[in-house]
C-alpha positions as a Markdown table, in Angstrom:
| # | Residue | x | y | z |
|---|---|---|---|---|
| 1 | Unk | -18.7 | -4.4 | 0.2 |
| 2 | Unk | -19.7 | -7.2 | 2.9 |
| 3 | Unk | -17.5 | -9.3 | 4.4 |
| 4 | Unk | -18.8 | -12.5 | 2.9 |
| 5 | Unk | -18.8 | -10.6 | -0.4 |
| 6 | Unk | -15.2 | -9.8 | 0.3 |
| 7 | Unk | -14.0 | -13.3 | 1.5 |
| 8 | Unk | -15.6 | -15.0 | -1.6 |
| 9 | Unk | -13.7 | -12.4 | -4.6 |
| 10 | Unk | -10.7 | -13.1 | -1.9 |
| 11 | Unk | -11.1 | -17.3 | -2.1 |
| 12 | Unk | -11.5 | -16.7 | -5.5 |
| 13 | Unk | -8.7 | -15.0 | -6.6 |
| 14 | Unk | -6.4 | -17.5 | -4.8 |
| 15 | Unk | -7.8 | -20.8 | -6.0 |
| 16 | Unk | -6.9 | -18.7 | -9.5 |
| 17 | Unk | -3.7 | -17.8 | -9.0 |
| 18 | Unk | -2.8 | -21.2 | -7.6 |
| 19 | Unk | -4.4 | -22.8 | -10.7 |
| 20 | Unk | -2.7 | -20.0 | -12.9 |
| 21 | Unk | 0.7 | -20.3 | -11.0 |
| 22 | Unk | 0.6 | -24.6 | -11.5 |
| 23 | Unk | -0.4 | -24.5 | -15.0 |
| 24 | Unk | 2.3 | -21.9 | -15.6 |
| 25 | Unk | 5.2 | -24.2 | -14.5 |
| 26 | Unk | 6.7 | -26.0 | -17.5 |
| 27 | Unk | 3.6 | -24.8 | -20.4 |
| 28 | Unk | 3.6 | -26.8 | -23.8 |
| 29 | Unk | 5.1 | -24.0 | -25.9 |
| 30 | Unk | 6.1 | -20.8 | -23.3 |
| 31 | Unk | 6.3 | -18.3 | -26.1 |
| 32 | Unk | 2.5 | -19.2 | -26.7 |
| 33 | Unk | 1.5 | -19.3 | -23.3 |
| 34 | Unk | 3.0 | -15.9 | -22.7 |
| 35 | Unk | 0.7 | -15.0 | -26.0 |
| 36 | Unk | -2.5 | -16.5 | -24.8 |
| 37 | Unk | -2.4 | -14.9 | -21.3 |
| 38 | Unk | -1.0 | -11.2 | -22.4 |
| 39 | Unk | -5.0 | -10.3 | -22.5 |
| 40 | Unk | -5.7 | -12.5 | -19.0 |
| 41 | Unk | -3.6 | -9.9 | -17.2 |
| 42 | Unk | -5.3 | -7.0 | -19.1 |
| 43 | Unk | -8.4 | -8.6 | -17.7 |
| 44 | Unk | -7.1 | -9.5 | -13.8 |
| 45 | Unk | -5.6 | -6.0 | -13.7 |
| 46 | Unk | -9.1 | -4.5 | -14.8 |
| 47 | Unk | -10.9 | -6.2 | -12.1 |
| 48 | Unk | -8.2 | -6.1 | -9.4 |
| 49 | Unk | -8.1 | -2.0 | -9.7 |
| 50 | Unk | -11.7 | -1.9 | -10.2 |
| 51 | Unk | -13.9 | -4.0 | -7.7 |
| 52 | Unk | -13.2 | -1.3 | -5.1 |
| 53 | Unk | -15.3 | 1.4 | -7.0 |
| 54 | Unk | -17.2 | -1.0 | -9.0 |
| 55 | Unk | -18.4 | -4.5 | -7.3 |
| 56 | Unk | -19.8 | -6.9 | -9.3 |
| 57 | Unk | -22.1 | -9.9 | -8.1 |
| 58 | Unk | -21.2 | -13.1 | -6.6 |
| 59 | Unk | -22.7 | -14.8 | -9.3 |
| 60 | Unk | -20.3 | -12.5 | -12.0 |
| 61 | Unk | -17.7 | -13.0 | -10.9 |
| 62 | Unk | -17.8 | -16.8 | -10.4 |
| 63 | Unk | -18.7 | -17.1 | -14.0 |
| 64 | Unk | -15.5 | -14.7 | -14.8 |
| 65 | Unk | -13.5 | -17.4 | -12.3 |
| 66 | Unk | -14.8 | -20.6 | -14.5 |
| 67 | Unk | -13.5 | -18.7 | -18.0 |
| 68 | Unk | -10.4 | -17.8 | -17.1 |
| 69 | Unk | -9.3 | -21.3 | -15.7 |
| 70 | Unk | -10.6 | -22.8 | -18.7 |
| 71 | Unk | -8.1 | -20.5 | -20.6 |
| 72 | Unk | -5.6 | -21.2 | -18.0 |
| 73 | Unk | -6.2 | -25.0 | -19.5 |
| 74 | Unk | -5.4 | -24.1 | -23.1 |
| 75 | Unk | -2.5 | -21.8 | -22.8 |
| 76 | Unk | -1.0 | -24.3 | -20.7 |
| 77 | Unk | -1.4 | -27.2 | -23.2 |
| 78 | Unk | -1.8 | -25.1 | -26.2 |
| 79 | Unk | -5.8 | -24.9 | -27.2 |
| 80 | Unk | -4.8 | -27.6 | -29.9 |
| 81 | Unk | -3.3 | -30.4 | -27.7 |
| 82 | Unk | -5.4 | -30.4 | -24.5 |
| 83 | Unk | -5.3 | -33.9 | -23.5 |
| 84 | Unk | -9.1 | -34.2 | -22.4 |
| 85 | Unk | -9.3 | -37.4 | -24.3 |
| 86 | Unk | -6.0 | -39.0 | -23.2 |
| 87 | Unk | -7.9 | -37.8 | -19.6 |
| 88 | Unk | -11.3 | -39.5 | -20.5 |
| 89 | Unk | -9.5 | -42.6 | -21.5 |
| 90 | Unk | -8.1 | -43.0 | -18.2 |
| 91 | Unk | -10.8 | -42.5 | -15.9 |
| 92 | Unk | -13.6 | -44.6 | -18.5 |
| 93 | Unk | -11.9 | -46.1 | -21.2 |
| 94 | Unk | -13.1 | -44.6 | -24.0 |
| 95 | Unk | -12.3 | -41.0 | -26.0 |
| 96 | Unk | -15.0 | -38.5 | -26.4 |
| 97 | Unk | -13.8 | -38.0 | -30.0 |
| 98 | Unk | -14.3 | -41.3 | -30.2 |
| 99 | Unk | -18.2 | -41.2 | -29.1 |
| 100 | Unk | -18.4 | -38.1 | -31.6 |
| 101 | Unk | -16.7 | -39.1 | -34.5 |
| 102 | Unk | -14.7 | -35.9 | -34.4 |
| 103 | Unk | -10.7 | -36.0 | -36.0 |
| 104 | Unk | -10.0 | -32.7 | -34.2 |
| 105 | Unk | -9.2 | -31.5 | -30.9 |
| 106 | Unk | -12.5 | -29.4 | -29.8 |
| 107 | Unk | -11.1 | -28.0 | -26.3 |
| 108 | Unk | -11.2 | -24.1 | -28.2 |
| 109 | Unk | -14.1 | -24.8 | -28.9 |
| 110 | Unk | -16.0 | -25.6 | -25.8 |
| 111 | Unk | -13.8 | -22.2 | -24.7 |
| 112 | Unk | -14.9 | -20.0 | -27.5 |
| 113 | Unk | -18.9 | -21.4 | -26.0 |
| 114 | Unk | -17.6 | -21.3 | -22.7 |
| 115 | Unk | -16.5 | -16.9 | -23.4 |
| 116 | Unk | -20.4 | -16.2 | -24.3 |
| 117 | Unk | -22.2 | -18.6 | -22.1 |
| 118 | Unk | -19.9 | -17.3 | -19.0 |
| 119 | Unk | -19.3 | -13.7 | -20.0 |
| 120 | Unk | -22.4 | -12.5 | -21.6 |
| 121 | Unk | -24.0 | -12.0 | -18.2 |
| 122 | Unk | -21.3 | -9.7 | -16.4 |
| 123 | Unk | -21.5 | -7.7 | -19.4 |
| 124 | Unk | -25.1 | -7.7 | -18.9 |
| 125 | Unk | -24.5 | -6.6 | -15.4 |
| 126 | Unk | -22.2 | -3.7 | -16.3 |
| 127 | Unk | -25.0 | -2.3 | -19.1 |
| 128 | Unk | -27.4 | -2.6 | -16.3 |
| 129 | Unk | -25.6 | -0.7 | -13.8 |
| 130 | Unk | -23.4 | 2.2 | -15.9 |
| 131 | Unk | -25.6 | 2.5 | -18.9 |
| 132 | Unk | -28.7 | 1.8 | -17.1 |
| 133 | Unk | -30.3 | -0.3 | -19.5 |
| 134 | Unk | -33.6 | -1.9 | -19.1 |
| 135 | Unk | -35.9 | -4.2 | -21.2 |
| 136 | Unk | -35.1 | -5.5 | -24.3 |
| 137 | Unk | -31.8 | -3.1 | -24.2 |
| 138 | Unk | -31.0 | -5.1 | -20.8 |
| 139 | Unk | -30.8 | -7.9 | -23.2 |
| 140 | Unk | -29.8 | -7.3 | -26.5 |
| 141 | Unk | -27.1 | -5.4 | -25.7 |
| 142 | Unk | -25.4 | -7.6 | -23.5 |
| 143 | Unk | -25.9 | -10.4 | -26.5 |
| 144 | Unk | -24.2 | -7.9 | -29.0 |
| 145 | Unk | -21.1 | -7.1 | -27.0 |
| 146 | Unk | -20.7 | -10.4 | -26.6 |
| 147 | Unk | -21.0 | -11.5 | -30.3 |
| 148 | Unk | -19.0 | -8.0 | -31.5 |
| 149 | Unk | -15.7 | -8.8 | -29.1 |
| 150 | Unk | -15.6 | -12.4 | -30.0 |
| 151 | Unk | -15.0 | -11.0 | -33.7 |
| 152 | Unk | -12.6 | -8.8 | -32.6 |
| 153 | Unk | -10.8 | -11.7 | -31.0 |
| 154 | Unk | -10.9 | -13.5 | -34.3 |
| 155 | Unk | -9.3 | -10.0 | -35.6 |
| 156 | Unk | -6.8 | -10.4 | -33.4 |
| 157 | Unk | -5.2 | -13.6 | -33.7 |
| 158 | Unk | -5.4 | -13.0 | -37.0 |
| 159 | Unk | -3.0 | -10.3 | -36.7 |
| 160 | Unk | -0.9 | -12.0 | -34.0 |
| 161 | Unk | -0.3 | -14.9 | -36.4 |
| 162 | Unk | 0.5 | -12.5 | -39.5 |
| 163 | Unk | 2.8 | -11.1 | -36.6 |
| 164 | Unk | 4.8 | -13.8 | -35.1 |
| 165 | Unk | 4.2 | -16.1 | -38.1 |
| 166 | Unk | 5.7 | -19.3 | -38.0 |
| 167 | Unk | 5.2 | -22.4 | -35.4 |
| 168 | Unk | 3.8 | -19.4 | -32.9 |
| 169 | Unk | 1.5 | -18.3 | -35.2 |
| 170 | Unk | 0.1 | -21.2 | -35.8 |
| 171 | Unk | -0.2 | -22.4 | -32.6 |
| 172 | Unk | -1.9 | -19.4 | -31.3 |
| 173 | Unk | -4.6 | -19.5 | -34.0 |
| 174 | Unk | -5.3 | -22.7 | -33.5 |
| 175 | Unk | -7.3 | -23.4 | -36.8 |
| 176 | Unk | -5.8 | -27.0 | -36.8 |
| 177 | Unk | -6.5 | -26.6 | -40.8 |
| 178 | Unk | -9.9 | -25.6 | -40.5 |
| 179 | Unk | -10.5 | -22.8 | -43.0 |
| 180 | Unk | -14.2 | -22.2 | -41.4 |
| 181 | Unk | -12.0 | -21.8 | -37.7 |
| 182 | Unk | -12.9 | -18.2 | -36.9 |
| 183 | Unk | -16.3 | -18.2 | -38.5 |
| 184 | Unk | -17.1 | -21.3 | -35.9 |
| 185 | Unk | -16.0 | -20.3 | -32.4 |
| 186 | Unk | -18.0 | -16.7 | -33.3 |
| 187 | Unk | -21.0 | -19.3 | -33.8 |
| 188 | Unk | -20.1 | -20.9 | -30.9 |
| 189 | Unk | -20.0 | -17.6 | -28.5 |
| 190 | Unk | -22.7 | -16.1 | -30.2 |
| 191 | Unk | -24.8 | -19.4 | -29.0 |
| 192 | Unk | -23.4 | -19.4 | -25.4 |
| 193 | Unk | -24.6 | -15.9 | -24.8 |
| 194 | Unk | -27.6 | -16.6 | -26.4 |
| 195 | Unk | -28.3 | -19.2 | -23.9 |
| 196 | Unk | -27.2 | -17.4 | -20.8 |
| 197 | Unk | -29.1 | -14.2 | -22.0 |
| 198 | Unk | -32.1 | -16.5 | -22.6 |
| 199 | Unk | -31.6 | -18.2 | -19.7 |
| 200 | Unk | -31.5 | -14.6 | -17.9 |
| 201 | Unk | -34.5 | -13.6 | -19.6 |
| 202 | Unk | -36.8 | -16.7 | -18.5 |
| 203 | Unk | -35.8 | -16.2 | -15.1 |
| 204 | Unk | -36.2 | -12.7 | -14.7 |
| 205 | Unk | -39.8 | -13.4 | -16.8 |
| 206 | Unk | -40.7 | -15.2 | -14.2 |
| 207 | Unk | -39.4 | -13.6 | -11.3 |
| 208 | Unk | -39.8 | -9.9 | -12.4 |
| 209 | Unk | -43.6 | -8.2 | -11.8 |
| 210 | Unk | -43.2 | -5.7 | -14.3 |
| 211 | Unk | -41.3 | -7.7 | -16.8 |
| 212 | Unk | -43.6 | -7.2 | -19.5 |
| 213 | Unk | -43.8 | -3.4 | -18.8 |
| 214 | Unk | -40.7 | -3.1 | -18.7 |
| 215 | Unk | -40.0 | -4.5 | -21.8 |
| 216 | Unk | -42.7 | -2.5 | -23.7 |
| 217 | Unk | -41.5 | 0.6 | -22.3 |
| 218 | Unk | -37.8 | 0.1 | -24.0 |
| 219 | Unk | -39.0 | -0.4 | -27.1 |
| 220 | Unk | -41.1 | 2.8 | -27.0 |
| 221 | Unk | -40.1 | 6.3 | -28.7 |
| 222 | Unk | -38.5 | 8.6 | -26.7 |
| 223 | Unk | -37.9 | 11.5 | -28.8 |
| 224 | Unk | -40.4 | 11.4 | -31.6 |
| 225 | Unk | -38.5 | 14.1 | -33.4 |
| 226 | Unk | -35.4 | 13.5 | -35.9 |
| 227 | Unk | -32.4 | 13.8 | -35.0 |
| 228 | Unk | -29.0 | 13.9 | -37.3 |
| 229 | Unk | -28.6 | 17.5 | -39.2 |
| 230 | Unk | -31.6 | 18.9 | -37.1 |
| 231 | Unk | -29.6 | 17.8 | -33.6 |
| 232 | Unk | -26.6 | 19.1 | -35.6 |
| 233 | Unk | -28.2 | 22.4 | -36.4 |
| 234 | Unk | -29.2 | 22.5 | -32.4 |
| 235 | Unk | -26.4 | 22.4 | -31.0 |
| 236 | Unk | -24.8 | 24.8 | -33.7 |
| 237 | Unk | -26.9 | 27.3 | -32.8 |
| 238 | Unk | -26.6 | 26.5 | -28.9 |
| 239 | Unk | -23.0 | 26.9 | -29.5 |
């Protein structure tokens, strides 16, 4: 790891622990902010223990930086009562749900776009680097992760709720009496990582000699015989 490399992870980790240790002080509802950041330490411990062995880019982990204080935002306030309109109204006069016509507060859901536009390409650099994906794999890939753990989010504030039930419950799902709640922030992460892989894609097109290469040689068959009970019977006589 370089120096500068170093010093940047290093700046960035305290400008989050500062934000993290502010917005911690004095939370809307503690027993939901405790909630909402069980799986932020999961995460900071991950990358804390594995940067060492594992370095990702500059560019990775500032987009992992930008998430995580979002969601620093929302646990703090609770994801429904984020005052960015009581904010807007101070510094222009005006409400953004005003502008909109929304009735709702729609801070989750700029967070649920914000998880695949920010996080779908770190993922995309740890397929590329472990799995060693390339061409359409370097792309897709990434995209379904991204789409598959937002649903398994979904699944499990679901089961937090049915959990904890009550006011915690329902604060940490957040639905605000949306029925269609789940089945709109997965639309809404599914179309930020579609844009950042898109994005990615355009650039490296552009950039990349052997894109289109690449690409084609992906989607081309590796093993042109089947597989299933004739691998089984392979290895069953290899055994």
């Amino acid at each position: 790891m370089t120096l500068s490399h170093h010093r940047y992870l290093l700046a960035l980790a305290i400008l989050f622990f500062a934000e993290w240790t502010l917005l911690a002080i004095s939370p809307f509802d503690r027993k939901d902010w405790a909630l909402e950041n069980a799986l932020v330490a999961v995460a900071v411990l991950i990358l804390a223990f594995s940067y060492q062995r594992f370095l990702l880019s500059r560019v990775s982990y500032t987009l992992i930086f930008l998430f995580l204080s979002l969601h620093a935002v929302g646990a703090h306030y609770t994801y429904a009562q984020v005052p960015y309109d009581a904010w807007l109204r101070d510094l222009t006069g005006g409400t953004l749900n005003d502008v909109m016509g929304w009735e709702r507060n729609h801070f989750d859901r700029l967070v649920h776009f914000s998880y695949g536009l920010l996080l779908a390409y770190p993922i995309r650099e740890v397929f590329l680097r472990i799995a060693n994906v390339r061409g359409f794999w370097g792309y897709f890939l990434p995209l379904d992760l991204t789409m598959s753990t937002s649903m398994i989010f979904e699944l499990f504030e679901w089961g937090a709720a049915e959990f904890f039930g009550g006011d915690l419950g329902i604060a940490y799902l957040g639905t605000q009496g949306d029925v269609w709640d789940a089945h709109k922030d997965m639309a809404l992460a599914s179309m930020g990582a579609l844009t950042a892989i898109g994005f990615t894609g355009l650039l490296n097109s552009y950039l990349q000699r052997d894109f289109a290469r690449e690409w084609a040689d992906s989607l081309r068959i590796k093993h042109p015989r089947p597989l299933g009970e004739n691998e089984i019977a392979r290895l069953w006589r290899e055994r």
